[in-house]
Every structure is written in C-alpha cells, then in structure tokens.
C-alpha positions in Angstrom: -30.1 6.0 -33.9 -30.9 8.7 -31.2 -30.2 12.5 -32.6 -27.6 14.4 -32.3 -27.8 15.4 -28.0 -28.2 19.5 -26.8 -25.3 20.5 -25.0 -27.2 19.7 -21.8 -25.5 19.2 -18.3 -25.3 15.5 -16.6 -27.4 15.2 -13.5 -25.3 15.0 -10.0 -24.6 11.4 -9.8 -25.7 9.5 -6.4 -24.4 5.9 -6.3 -25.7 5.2 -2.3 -28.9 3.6 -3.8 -28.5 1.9 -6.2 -25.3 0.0 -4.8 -27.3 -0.7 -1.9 -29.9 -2.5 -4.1 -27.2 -5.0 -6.4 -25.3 -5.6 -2.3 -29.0 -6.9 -1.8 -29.7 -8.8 -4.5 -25.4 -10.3 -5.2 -23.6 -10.2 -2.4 -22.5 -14.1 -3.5 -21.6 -12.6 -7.0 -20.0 -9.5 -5.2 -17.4 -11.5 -3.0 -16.4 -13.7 -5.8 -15.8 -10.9 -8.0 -13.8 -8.6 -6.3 -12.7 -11.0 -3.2 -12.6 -14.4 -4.1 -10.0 -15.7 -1.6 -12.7 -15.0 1.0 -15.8 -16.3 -1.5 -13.8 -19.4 -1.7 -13.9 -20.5 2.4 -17.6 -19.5 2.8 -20.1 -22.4 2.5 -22.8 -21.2 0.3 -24.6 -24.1 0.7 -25.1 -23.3 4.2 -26.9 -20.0 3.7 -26.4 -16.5 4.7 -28.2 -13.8 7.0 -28.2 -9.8 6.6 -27.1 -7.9 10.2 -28.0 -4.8 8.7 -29.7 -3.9 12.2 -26.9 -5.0 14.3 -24.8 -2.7 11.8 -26.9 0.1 12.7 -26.2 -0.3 16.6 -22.8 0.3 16.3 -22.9 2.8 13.6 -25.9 5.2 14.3 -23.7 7.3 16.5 -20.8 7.6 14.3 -20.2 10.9 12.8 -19.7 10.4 9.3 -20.6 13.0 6.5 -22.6 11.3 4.6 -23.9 7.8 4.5 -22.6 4.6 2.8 -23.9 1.4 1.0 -22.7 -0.5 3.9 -24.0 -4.3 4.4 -23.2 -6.8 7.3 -23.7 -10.2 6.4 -23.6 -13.8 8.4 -22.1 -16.5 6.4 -20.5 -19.9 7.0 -16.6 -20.8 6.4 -16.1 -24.3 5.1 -14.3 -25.3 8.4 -17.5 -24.8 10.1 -16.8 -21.3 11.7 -19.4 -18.5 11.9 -18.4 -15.5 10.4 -19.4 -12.0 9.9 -18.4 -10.0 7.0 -18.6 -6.7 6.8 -18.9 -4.6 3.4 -18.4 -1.1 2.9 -19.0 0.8 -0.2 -17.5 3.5 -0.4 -19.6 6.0 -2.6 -18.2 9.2 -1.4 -17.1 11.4 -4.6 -14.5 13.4 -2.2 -11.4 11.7 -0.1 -11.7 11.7 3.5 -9.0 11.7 5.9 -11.0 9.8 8.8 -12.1 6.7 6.5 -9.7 4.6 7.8 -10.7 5.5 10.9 -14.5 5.6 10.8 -13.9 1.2 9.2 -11.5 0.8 12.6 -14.2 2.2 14.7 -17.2 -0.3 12.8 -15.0 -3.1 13.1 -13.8 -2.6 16.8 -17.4 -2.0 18.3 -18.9 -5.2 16.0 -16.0 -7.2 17.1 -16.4 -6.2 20.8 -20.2 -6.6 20.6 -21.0 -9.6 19.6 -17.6 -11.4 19.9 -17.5 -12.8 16.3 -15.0 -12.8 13.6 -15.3 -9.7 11.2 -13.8 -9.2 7.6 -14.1 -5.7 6.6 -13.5 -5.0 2.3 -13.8 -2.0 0.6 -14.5 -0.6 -2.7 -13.7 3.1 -3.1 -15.7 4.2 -6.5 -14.3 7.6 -6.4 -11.9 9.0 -9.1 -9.2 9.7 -7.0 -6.3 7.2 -8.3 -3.9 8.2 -5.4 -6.2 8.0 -2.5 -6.2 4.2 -1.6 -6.7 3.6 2.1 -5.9 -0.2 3.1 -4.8 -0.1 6.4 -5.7 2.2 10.4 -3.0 2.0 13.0 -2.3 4.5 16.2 0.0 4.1 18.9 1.0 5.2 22.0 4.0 4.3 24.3 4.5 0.8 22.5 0.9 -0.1 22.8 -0.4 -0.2 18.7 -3.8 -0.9 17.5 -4.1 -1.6 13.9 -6.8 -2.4 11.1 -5.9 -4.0 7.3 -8.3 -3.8 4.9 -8.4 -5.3 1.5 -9.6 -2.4 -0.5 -10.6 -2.7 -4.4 -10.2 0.6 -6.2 -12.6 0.9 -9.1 -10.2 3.0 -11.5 -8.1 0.1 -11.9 -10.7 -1.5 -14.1 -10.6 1.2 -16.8 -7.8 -0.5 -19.1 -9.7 -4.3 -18.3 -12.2 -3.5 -20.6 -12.3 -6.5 -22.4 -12.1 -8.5 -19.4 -15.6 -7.1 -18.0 -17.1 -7.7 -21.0 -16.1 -11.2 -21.0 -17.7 -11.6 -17.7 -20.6 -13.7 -17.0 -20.7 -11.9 -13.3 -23.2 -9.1 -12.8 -20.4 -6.9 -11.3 -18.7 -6.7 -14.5 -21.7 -4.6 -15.9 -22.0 -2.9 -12.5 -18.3 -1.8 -12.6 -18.6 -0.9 -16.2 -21.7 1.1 -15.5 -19.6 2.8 -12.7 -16.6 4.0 -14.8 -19.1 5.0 -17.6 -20.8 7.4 -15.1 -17.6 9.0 -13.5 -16.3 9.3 -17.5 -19.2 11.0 -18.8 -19.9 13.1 -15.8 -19.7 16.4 -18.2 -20.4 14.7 -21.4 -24.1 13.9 -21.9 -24.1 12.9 -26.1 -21.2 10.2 -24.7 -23.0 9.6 -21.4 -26.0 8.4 -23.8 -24.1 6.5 -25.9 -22.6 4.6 -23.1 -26.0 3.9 -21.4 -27.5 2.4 -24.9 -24.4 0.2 -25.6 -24.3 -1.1 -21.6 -28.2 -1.9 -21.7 -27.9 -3.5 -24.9 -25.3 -5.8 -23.5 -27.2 -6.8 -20.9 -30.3 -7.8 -22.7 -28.0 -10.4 -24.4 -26.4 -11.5 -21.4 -29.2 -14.4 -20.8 -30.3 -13.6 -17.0 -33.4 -14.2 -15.9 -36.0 -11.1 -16.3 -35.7 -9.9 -12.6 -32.5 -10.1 -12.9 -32.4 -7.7 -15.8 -34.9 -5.0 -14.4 -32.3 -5.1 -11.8 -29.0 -4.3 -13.7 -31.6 -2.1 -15.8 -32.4 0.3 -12.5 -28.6 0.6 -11.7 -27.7 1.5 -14.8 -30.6 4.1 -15.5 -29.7 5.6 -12.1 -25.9 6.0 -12.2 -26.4 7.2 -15.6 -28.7 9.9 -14.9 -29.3 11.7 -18.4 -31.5 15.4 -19.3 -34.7 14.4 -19.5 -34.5 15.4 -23.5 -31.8 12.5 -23.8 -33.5 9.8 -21.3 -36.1 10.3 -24.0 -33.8 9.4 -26.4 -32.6 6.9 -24.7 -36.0 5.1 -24.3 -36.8 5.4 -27.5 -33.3 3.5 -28.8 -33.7 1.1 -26.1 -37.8 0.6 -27.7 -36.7 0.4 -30.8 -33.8 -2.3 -30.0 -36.6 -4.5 -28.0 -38.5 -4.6 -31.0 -35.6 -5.4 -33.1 -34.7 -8.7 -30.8 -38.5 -9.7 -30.7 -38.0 -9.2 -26.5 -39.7 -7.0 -24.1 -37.7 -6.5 -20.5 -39.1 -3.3 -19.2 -42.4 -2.3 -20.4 -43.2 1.4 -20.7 -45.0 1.0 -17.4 -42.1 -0.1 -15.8 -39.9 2.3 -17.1 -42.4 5.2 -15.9 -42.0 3.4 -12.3 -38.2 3.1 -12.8 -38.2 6.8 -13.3 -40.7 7.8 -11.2 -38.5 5.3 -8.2 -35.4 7.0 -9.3 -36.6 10.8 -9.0 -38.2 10.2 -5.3 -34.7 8.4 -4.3 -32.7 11.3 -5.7 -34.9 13.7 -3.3 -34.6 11.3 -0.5 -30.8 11.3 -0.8 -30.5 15.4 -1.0 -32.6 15.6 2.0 -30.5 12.4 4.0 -27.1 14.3 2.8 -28.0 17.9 4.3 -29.3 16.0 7.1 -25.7 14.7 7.6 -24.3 18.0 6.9 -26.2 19.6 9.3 -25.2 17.3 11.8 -21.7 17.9 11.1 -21.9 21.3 11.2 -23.6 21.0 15.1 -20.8 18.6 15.8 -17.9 21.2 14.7 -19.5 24.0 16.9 -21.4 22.6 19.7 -20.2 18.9 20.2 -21.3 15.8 19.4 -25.4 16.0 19.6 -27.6 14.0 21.8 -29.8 11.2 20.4 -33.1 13.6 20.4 -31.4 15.9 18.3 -30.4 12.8 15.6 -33.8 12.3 16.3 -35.4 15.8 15.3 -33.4 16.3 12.6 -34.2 13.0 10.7 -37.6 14.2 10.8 -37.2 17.6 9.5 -37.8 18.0 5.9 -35.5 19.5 3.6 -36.9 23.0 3.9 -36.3 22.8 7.9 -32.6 21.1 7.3 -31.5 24.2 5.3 -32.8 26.9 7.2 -31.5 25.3 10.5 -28.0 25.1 8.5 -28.3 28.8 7.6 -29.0 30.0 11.8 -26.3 27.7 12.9 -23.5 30.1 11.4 -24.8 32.7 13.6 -26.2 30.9 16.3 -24.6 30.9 20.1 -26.1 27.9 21.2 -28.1 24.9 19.5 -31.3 25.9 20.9 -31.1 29.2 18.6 -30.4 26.5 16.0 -33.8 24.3 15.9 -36.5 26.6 17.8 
C-alpha cells in the first residue's frame, strides 16, 4: 500500500487532450453510451470519416475563449442517408453565457456549407449542476431561429456508480475517471486512491493491450497527482502487475506517458493564453484579422503574456505586438 500522501496540492486539471484522444479512438462506443437513439440508425457496417478539417473552416474564426474537444464525423443512417454528426465536448471548468450560441453558430455555417444533415450533442464535464444548456433560439418580428441540443451532463452520473462499473463500455471508466478528478480536485491522498482503484479496474476489464495504454493515458492525465504521489502511484500500480503476473505499461512507457503528458500540459497553457489574448484584442479593438490569428499562434508563451500585459495600456493594436 502506497504511504500515507503530504498534504500536497492537485495539479490544474486540463481535460481538452485527453478527451480528444478516447473521441479518436471510440467515437462508436461514445454515441452508444451517452446517445444511443442516434447509435442505433447509423450503419456501422458502412464505415465512418473524420471532418475534423471541414470543422475547422467554419470554426477558426469563431471567438471562443478557449478551445474544445470538438469532433465532426461522417457516418451512414440505416435508411441509406449521409449524415454528419457533430460532437462537442464541452471541457470548459467555468459556465459561459454564449455556448448555446457559439453550437448555433457551428451548426448553421456546417449546415449552410456543405448542405448536409448535422446532429449536434453535447457533454458539459463541468461541476456546475444548474447550468445545463439544451436549446439556442432569437427572434425578431415573428421570424425565430432556433437550435435543440441533446446535452448529457456528467454530474448526473455520480449516484450510478454501480452502473459504470457494471459497464463493459470504455466510457464508463472515462466518465468515472472524470468525476474522480473534479471530486479530488483539492484532495490528493483521495485523488491517489481513486487513480489506483480505477487503473486496477481496468487491467481486469479484458481489452486488448492498446486499448488499455489508452484508458491508461486518460486516466494518468485527468488525474494529475504531485510528483511525490505519481511516484506512489507507480509503484502500487508495479507492484499490482507483478501480483496478476501481467505487464500493460512498461516503465518505459510510463516515462513516455509522463513525459507526453508534461509537454501537452505546456502546449495547452500556451494554446489557452493564446485564446485569451485574443479575447482580450477582440473586447478592445474588434474582432482581429487573419494575420494577427496568425502571429499570435506563433508566439510563444513568453511573447503571449507580455503582449497581454501592453494591451491594458495600449491605444491601438500595433502598440500591442511591435
């Protein structure tokens, strides 16, 4: 048994990543999980595709504060229909008032685009239990323009405990993973504890070993631990290997894990205070031109925060990035 943890603080969780990753690799297991109306009329057998560039086309210019674990994917319907489908994570840790918006927007300009059929769904992994955006209408003079959503809220899992761990789906564990993290957030002894039990359960959930490695990433990343207790953690997690005669991550992989998981964590500072910066140049000078999108995902994260320091002061947005 690991010892008794320091009174160490949790890491800042960032969930973009890693849900991007399991979207990837079980977007099949995804739908059926928490949509299955809509798993159930797509033919499988027929294959899928990922838009994730056509996604990009309509959403690069969008102003939104941070970005999302969003995936655009072409699938079947048993009637024979193409169809696009449209799924947004939403990974934000803070409510936002122009969500609904924002989906509206995505949906409107793929819709328009490419004249296809487009199912948005959501999952909103924050822990706000009141904030549950399902539907976008405005109106003007009798003319209304409206967007329903389905929206899954993952909150509502936390008394279905025994239901996920029933659950031969791979989003069980991710959703269990997920409420472990936003549980744990200031409690690192219970945040370990968690981790061990969850990767123990899915060394004896019988999936192939690439299949494990990836459950095994997600969970390492969204519950981030001091580097004293992911020592801890390792060890446990050796000694259990040993115990079950099985070996799913070697100690070189977990070096790589680790070593993937510290250079994503930098990569999504620098990507969020990019965002911010833009935001910031949007609130005071107006929406900015492609160039500047341009120069500023370039700029490292030394540039990004002194340019957000001169734009409090600054008159125009030249004084901002010369």
């Amino acid at each position: 048994m690991p010892k008794k943890p320091p009174p160490l603080a949790v890491p800042r969780d960032d969930y973009d990543t890693p849900w991007k990753d399991v979207l990837d690799r079980w977007h099949r297991q995804f739908l059926e999980f928490f949509f299955p109306v809509a798993a159930a009329d797509i033919d499988w057998s027929r294959g899928y595709e990922f838009l994730d560039k056509e996604l990009q086309k309509v959403t690069r210019r969008a102003v939104v504060g941070r970005r999302h674990a969003d995936k655009l994917i072409k699938v079947w319907r048993c009637s024979g229909e193409e169809t696009w489908v449209l799924i947004h994570t939403e990974v934000q840790g803070d409510r936002e008032a122009d969500f609904p918006r924002r989906l509206y927007t995505y949906h409107s300009r793929l819709t328009d685009r490419y004249n296809r059929p487009v199912a948005t769904f959501v999952v909103l992994t924050d822990d706000h239990p009141n904030w549950r955006p399902v539907r976008y209408e405005h109106a003007l003079w009798g003319c209304r323009a409206v967007l329903e959503f389905p929206s899954i809220k993952l909150l509502d899992y936390r008394d279905r405990a025994a239901e996920l761990e029933t659950s031969p789906n791979p989003f069980a564990l991710v959703v269990l993973a997920h409420l472990a993290a936003t549980a744990t957030r200031r409690d690192p002894a219970a945040r370990l504890e968690h981790k061990i039990g969850l990767t123990r359960r899915l060394y004896r959930l019988g999936l192939e070993r690439d299949a494990i490695l990836s459950l095994y990433a997600f969970i390492d990343w969204v519950l981030a631990l001091p580097d004293a207790l992911e020592e801890d953690y390792h060890r446990c997690i050796q000694a259990l290997e040993e115990a079950e005669h099985m070996q799913y991550v070697t100690t070189a992989e977990r070096i790589g894990i680790q070593k993937g998981l510290k250079e994503g964590h930098k990569a999504g500072r620098q990507e969020g205070e990019a965002a911010m910066l833009l935001r910031q140049i949007t609130r005071k000078f107006g929406p900015p031109t492609e160039a500047v999108r341009e120069q500023i995902a370039r700029a490292d994260s030394e540039t990004l925060l002194e340019w957000s320091d001169r734009i409090l002061t600054a008159q125009t947005l030249d004084e901002v990035l010369h």
